[in-house]
N, C-alpha and C positions, 0 to 999 in steps of 0.2 A: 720741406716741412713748413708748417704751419708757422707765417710772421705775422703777430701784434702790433697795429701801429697806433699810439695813442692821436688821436684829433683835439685835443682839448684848446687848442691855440687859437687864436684869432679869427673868431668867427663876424661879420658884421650882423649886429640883432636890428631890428626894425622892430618898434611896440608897435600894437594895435594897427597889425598891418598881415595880410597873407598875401601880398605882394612880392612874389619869388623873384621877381626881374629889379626890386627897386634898389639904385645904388645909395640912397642913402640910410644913416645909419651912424652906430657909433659898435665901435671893436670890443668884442669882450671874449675872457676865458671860462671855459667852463672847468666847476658846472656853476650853470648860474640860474637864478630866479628873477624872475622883475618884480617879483613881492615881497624882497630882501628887508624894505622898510618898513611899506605899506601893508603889509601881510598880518604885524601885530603891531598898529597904534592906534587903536579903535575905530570906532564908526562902520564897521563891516560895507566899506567902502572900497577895499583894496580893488587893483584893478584885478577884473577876469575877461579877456577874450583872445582875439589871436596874434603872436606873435610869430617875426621868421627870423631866422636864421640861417644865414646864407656862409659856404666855403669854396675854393675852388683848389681840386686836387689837381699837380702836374704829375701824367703817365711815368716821367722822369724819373722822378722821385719816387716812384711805390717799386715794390720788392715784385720781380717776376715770379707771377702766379698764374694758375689756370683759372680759378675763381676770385674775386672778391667781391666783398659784404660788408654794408655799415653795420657796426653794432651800438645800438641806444639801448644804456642800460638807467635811463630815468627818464621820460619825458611826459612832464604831468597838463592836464589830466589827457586829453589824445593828442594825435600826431599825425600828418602826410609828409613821406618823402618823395622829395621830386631830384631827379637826375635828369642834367641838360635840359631842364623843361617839362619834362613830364614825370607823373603824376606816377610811381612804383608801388606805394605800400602807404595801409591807412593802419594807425593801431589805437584803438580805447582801451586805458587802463595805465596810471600815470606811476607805477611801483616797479614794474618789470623789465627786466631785458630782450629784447626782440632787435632781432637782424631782418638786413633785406639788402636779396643779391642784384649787384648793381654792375655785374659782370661786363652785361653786352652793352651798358652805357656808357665804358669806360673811353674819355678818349686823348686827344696829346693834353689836352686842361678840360677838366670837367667841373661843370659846377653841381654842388653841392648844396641844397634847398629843406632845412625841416620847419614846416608850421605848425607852431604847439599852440593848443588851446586847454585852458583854463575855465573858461564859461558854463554857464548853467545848460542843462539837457534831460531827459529823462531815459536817459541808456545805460551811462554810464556810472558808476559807483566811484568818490562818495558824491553827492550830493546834498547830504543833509547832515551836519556832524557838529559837534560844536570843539571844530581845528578848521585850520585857514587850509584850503586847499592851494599850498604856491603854486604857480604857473611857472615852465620854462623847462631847458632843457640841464636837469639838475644835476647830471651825472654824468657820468665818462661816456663820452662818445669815440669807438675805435673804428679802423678799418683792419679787418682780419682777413687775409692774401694766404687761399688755401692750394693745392693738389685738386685734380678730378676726382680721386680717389680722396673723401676725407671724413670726418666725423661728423655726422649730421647737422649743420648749425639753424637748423630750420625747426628739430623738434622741440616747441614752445620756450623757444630760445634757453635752454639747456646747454651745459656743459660737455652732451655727447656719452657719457658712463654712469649707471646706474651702480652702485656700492650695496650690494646686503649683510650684512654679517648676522650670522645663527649663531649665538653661542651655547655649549652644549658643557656642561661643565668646565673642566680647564683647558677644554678647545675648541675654535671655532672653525665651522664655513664661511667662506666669505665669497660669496656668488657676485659676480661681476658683468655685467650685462654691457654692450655697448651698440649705439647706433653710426652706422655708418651707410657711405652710399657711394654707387660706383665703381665697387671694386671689382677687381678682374681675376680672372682664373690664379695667375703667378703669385697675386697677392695676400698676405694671409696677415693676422696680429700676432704681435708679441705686447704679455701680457706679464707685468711685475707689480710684484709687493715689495717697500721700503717699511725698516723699522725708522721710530722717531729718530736717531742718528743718521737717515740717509742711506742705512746699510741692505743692500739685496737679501731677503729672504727667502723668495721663492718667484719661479718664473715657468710660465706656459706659451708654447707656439703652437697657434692653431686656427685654423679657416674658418671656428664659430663665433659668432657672434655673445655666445654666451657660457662663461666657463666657473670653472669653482677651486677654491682655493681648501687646501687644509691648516690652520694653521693650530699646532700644538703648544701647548703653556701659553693662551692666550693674553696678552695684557690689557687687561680691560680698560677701558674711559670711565673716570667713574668720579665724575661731577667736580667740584672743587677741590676733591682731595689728591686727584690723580685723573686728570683729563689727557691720557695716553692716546697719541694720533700716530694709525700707521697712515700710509699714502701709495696710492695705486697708479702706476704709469700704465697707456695704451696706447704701443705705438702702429701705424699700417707700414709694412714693411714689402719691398720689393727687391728680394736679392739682396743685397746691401745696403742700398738705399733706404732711407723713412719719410715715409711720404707725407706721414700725418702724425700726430701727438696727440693727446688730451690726459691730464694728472687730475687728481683728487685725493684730499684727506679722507679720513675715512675714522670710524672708532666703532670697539667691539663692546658692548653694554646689553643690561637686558634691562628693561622695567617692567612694573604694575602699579595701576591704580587702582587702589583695595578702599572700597565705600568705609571701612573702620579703621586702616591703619596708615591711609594715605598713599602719599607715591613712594615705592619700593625702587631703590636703582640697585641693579646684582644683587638681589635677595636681601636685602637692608633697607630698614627705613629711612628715606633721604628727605626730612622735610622740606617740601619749597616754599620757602617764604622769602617773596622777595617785591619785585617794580614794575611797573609799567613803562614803557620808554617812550614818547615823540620823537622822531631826529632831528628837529627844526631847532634856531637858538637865535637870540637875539642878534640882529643885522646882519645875518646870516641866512636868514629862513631855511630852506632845506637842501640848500647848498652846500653839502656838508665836503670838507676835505679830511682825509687820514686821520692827520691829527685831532678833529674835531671827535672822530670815531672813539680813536684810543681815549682820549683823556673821559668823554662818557662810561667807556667801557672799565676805568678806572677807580670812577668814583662810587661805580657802582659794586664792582669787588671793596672798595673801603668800607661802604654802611653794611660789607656781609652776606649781602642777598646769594640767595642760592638759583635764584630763577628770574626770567625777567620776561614779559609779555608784550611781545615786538608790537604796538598797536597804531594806527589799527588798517595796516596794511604791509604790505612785502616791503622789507628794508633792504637795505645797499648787504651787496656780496659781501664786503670786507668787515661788517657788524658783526654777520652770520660767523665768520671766519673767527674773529674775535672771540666771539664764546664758545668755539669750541675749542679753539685753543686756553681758555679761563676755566671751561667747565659748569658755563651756566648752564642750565636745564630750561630749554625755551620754548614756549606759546607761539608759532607763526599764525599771520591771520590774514584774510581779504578784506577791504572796506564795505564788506556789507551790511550796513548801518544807519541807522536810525529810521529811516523811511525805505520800504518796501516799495520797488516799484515793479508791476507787473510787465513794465517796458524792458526792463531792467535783468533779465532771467538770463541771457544770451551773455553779457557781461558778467555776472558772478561764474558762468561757467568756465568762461576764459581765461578769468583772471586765477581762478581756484587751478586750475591746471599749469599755470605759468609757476604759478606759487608751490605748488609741490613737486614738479618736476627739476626745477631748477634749484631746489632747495634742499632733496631727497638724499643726500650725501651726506649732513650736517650730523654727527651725532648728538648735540644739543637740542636738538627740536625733536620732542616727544609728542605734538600734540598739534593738530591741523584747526583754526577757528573757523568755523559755519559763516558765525554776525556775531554781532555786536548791536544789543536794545534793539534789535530789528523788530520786536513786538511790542515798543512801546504805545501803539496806536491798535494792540491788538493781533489775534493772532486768525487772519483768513486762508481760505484751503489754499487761493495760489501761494502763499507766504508758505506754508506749510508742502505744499509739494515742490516747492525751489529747495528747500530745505533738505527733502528727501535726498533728491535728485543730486543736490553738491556732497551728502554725506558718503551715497551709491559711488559718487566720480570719486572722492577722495580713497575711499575703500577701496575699488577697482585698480588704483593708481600705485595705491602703498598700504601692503598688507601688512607693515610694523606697526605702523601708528594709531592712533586713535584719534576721534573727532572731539569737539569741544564748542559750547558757546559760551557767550557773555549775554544773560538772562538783564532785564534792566527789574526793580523792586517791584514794581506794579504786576508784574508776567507771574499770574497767579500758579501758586503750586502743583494744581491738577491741570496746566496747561499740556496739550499733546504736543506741543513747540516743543519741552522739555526732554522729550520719549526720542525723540530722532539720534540726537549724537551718542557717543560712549563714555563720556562726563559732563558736568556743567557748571558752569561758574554765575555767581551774581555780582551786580553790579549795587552795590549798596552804598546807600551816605547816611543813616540814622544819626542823628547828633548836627548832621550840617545842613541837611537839605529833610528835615522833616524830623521826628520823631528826639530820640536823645542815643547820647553813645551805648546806654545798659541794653537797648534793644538788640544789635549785633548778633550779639552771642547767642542770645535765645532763638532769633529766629533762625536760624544755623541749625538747631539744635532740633527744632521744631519740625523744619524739612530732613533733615539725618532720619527721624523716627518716622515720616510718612512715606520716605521711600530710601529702605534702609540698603538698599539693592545697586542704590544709584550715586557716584561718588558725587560729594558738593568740596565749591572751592566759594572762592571769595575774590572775582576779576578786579575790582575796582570797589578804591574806598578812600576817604582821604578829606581833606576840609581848605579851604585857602588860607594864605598869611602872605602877608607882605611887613615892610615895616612900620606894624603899628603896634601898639605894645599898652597893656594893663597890668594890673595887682589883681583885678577881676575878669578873669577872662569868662566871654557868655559866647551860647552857640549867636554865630552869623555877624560876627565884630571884625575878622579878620586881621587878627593880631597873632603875633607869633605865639603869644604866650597859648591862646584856647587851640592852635595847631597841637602843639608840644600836648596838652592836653588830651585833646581827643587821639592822638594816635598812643599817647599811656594806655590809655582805656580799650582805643583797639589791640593793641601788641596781648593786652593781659589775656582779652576776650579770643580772640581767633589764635592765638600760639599755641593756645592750651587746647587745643581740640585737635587732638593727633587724626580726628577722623576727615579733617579738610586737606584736599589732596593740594591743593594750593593756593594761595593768597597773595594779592597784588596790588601794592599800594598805589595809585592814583596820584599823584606819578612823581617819576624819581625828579623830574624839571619840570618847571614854570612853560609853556608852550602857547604858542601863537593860537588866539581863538580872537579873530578880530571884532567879530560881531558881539561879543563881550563889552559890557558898559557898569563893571562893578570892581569894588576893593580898591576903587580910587588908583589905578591905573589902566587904562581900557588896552583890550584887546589882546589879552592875555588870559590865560588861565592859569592862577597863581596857585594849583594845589601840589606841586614840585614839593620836595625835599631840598632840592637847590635850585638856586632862581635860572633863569633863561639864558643871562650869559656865563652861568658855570661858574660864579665869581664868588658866591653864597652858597652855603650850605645852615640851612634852616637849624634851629634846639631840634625839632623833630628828625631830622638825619643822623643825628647822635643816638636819640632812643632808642634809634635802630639798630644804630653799629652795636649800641650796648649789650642788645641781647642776640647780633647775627655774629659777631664779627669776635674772632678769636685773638686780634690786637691790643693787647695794652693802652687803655686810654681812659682818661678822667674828659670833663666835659662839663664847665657852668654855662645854665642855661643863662639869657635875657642882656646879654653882652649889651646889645642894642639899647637896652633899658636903663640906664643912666639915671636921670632925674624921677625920686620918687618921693609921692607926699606922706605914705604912712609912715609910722614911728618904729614900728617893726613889720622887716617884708620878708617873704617866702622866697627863699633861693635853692630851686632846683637844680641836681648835678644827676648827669648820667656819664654812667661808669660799667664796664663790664668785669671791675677786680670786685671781692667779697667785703671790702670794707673803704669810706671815704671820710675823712677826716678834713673839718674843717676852720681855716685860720681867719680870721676877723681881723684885719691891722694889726696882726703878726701874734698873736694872740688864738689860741685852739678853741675853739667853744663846744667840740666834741666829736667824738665818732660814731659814724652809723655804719651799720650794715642793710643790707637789700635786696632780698631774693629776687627781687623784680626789675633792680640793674635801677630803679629812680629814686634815690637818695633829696629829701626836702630837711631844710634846715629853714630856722627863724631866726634873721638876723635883725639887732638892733640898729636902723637908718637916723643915725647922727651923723651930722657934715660928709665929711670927703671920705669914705670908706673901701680900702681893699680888701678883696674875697679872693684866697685863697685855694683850692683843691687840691688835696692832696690822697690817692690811691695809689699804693705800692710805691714804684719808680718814678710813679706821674703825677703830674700838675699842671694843673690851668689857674687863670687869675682872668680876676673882672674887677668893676668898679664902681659903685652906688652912689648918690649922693642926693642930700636931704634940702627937699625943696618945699614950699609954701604951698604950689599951686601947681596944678597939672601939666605939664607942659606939652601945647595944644600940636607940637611934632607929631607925638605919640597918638592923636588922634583922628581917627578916618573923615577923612574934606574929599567928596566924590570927585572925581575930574570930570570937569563937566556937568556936574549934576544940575540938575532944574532945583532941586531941594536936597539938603544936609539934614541927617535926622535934627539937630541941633538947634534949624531952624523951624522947627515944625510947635506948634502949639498942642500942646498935650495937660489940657486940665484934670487934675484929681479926680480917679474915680471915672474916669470915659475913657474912648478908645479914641487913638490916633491912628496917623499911618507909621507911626513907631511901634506898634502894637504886632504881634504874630498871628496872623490869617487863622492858625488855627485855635489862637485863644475867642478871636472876633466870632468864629462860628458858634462857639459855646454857648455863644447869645440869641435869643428868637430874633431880634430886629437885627444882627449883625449877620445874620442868613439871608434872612430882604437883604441886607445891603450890599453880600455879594452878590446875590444873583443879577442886581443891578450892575454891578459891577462886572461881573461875568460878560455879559450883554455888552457892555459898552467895548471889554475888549475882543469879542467875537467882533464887534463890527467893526473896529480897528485892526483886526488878522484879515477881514476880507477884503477891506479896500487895501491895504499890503498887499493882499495876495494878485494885485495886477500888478505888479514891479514882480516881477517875474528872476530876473538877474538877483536883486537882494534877497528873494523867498527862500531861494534854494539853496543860498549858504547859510542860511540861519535855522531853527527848528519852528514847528507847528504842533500846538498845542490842544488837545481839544479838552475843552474843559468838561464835556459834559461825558465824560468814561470813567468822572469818580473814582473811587477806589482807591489803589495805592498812590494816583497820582494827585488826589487833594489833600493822602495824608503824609504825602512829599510836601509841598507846598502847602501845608501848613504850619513848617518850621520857618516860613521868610515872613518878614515883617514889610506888610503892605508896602513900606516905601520903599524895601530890597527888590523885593519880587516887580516893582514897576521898574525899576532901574535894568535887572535882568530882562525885560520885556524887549529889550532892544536885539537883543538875539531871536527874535519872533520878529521880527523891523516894525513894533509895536511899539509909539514912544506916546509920554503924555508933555503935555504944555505944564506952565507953573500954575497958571489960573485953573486948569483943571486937578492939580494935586490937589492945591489950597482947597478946591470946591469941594474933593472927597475926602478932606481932613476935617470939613468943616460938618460936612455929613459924618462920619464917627464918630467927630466930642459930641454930637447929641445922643451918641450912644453910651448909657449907663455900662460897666464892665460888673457882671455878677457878683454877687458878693458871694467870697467863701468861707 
């Protein structure tokens, strides 16, 4: 029977080296990354090229088999394995598990050789994203010691048994498909169903490959309320003997995604409203261990969500395992994203079939992703027949599911990108990256009524904070307070539209985006619920809980927010009981109620003051206190900046570079003065674009496709939007801001 050996022990890593012979080196365990630091502390400098990793198996030590196989189940972004010296098995595509039989190289000590590379290419997926691509061998590496006779471990490194379950009122089939290879006349499968307790249900012996189960009074999976797993053994059997194994969870559910009533699980409306997820976290990078898994997988059952959108690529086995055992309702997806490349076709097809094949068990994953903003530069026929082509292989592959993209704002409504999958999601920021939070809703609304046939979702949405903290929060400040903010405004707009099949906050953690150079800590992307190292949970994570999450809980916002200068300040509480009551220095100043779960009181900021909460059972407490003068903590100082708005000279009645791009256009001469501007950074993306290595982990912008993406980028304020420039490897000098600051104070601002 089939033995598991974990390798995770002491491998010697060599950086920046594909030298399989070299003894030197330093010992590490996996899984590991070499871009644990450098992966998020700005300047999209981290390292990417190749690295090796060397083992040496003693024959002694491994289990007698007829076969063995390494299995790499992370090695980002590709991989050669080499045994005894040579050169076995090449793999692109840095998400998936893949094996490679290393049988006949076995010998009394074999050495062991994998070189992973991380580097820029135009094959492989992602290349253009704005996430750090880690480098390394980030995941469990095993040696699995099989039978001649055994369960396939070659098909796109799959588990070997496919799970279908029909369900037909209150019972189901559960068709059971398995790959194997090598077997012989004597040998035939025994084939079992376990209920959740472990107990035999029912059992088949027989020489096909492919068999069907009946099972009556089925117990369905049925999301967070009841995520019921049965589990299916398949063992290869000779006579008494078993020569081979493979198990699988398994869950009986039916859904629909109905364009007016949303997603249906077992014939009931199950709204999904829920996160997005990264696996990476602070000095950790994507090195994740168990525990790193659960404790994510925990906090995201606390804020409620019903769903979560694994992005934006295949995540670790044991995630997957997680929410089915939780009952989240999940989004799997490929990295194909941002930049379409026509090089590129052969790898979205491999990676899409790794991704469904080896996933196909999961009853949490309803929904297969295409891309992600694959047509933010436009949508061309090759872009559009990849598209085909991976929707045809997904379909072909798994006739339960259905396909899905992540549309980016710009990807106009009548685009035929839209027509290929069987729902679709957008990627929307109204309020942070353009436009104001009231837009959301509407335009939702607006695509519902032009194509009332086609369900719409909402992939991504969400705004940064870090801690910096107002009494006035404005779009692009980056303070916790306009977070907490703008996702009120979202919760109210996108909850209430039963006809959004699902929604995805952007994202539930802070994640590594190195080439990031904004919100006064670089190299991060701060639009999390909770920060990077899991330590923080943002006022906006509470919002959420308030209206997902069926827990008992009161909630003041602005903890952080200490020192404040007005005379009376606005303290929001979010709460999910019907009524919150609140005490001033032991003292009630009254009760509110809140259909909306955000309860604002106005308290009076005299000296040293404690704040109170109190709903039902529960309480929270905070602490104000009454200060002269701003305290300049609370205020955003860029890291690294060339220019703080602070220092910028900004005369009455003109335009700075503190001013918002799209109010500057409102002006005749403030259009000359982009266009000149335009110009200047086209020729600063071109001469970037010979650094080759930094091009392709950052994005490319072309400004001249207008449309939704000038009136994206006309929510930043000339000196955000150059700060951001740096993820394009676009930077300016101080003498050059000062020069175009000094060009807009001669620009009058219209009068209105």
């Amino acid at each position: 029977m089939r033995q598991i050996i974990n390798l995770n022990e002491n491998w010697l890593f060599k950086k920046d080296s594909s030298d399989i012979k070299a003894l030197d080196g330093a010992f590490v365990n996996l899984p590991h990354t070499w871009n644990a630091e450098d992966g998020h502390d700005g300047g999209n400098d981290y390292f990417r090229g190749s690295c090796t990793y060397r083992k040496t198996l003693k024959k002694a030590e491994l289990p007698t088999a007829d076969l063995y196989y390494i299995e790499i189940c992370g090695a980002n972004s590709s991989a050669d394995v080499y045994v005894g010296g040579e050169k076995l098995a090449h793999h692109d595509g840095g998400y998936s598990t893949w094996r490679v039989n290393i049988t006949d190289h076995i010998k009394d000590e074999t050495d062991i050789a994998v070189v992973v590379d991380n580097s820029a290419n135009e094959t492989v997926y992602p290349q253009m994203a704005d996430f750090t691509f880690y480098g390394g061998l980030y995941r469990n590496v095993n040696l699995i010691a099989v039978n001649k006779a055994h369960f396939d471990l070659e098909y796109y490194g799959a588990p070997g048994l496919m799970i279908t379950p029909t369900v037909e009122g209150k019972n189901a089939e559960v068709e059971v498909e398995v790959f194997a290879t090598e077997l012989t006349a004597d040998q035939k499968f025994i084939y079992a169903l376990y209920d959740k307790e472990e107990n035999e249900i029912a059992k088949i012996e027989s020489t096909d490959k492919k068999v069907t189960f009946e099972l009556a009074d089925v117990h369905l999976w049925n999301g967070r309320k009841d995520p019921y797993l049965y589990c299916c053994e398949v063992e290869i059997v000779e006579g008494d003997t078993v020569l081979d194994n493979v198990c699988s969870r398994f869950g009986c559910r039916t859904f629909k995604i109905d364009p007016d009533n949303g997603f249906i699980l077992n014939g009931e409306e199950y709204p999904l409203r829920g996160v997005s997820r990264h696996q990476d976290r602070l000095g950790v990078g994507n090195a994740l261990l168990p525990e790193h898994h659960e404790e994510d997988i925990d906090l995201i059952m606390e804020v409620g969500a019903t769903t979560i959108r694994l992005a934006h690529y295949q995540h670790d086995q044991y995630f997957y395992d997680l929410c089915d055992e939780k009952g989240l309702v999940i989004w799997a997806e490929i990295p194909y994203i941002s930049k379409h490349m026509p090089t590129g076709r052969e790898n979205t097809d491999s990676q899409m079939k790794e991704l469904v094949a080896q996933n196909y068990n999961h009853p949490s994953i309803v929904v297969w992703g295409l891309s992600n903003e694959i047509s933010i530069g436009g949508s061309t026929e090759d872009l559009l027949e990849n598209h085909r082509i991976l929707n045809d292989l997904v379909h072909e592959m798994d006739k339960t599911r259905l396909t899905t993209i992540a549309a980016v704002s710009m990807c106009k409504m009548d685009d035929p990108y839209l027509l290929i999958p069987d729902v679709v999601s957008y990627n929307h920021y109204f309020g942070w990256y353009g436009g104001d939070t009231s837009m959301n809703g509407p335009w939702f609304d607006k695509f519902h009524a032009m194509h009332p046939t086609i369900p719409i979702g909402c992939s991504e949405y969400g705004c940064e904070a870090l801690n910096w903290h107002t009494s006035n929060p404005r779009q692009g400040d980056y303070t916790e307070e306009y977070q907490a903010y703008y996702h009120e405004e979202l919760i109210k707009q996108l909850f209430t539209r039963k006809y959004m099949w699902a929604t995805h906050v952007w994202n539930m953690f802070d994640f590594g985006a190195d080439a990031r150079a904004e919100g006064g800590e670089n190299g991060q992307n701060h639009k999390g619920l909770v920060t990077m190292d899991r330590k923080y949970k943002k006022d906006s994570f509470y919002a959420y809980k308030a209206w997902l999450s069926d827990d008992p809980f009161v909630h003041i916002c602005g903890k952080r927010y200490v020192d404040r200068v007005e005379d009376v300040t606005k303290v929001t509480v979010y709460s999910n009981q019907p009524e919150v009551e609140l005490f001033v220095n032991g003292e009630s100043i009254g009760k509110k109620s809140a259909p909306d779960h955000f309860f604002y009181f106005d308290v009076p900021n005299v000296g040293d003051t404690n704040i109170k909460a109190v709903a039902g059972d529960c309480t929270d407490e905070s602490t104000i206190r009454k200060v002269e003068e701003m305290n300049m903590d609370y205020v955003l100082v860029e890291k690294g900046a060339v220019l703080n708005w602070f220092d910028i000279n900004a005369p009455e009645g003109r335009f700075s570079l503190n001013d918002k791009l799209g109010d500057i256009m409102k002006s005749k001469r403030g259009k000359l003065w982009f266009v000149r501007f335009g110009l200047k950074i086209k020729k600063k993306m071109d001469a970037g674009k010979k650094d080759k290595d930094k091009k392709s982990g950052g994005f490319e912008v072309d400004l001249s496709s207008g449309g939704g993406l000038m009136e994206m980028m006309g929510g930043f304020t000339v000196l955000r939007l150059t700060s951001m420039m740096g993820m394009m490897n676009v930077s300016f000098t101080k003498e050059e801001l000062l020069k175009l600051n000094r060009q807009l104070n001669r620009i009058k601002k219209p009068v209105k």
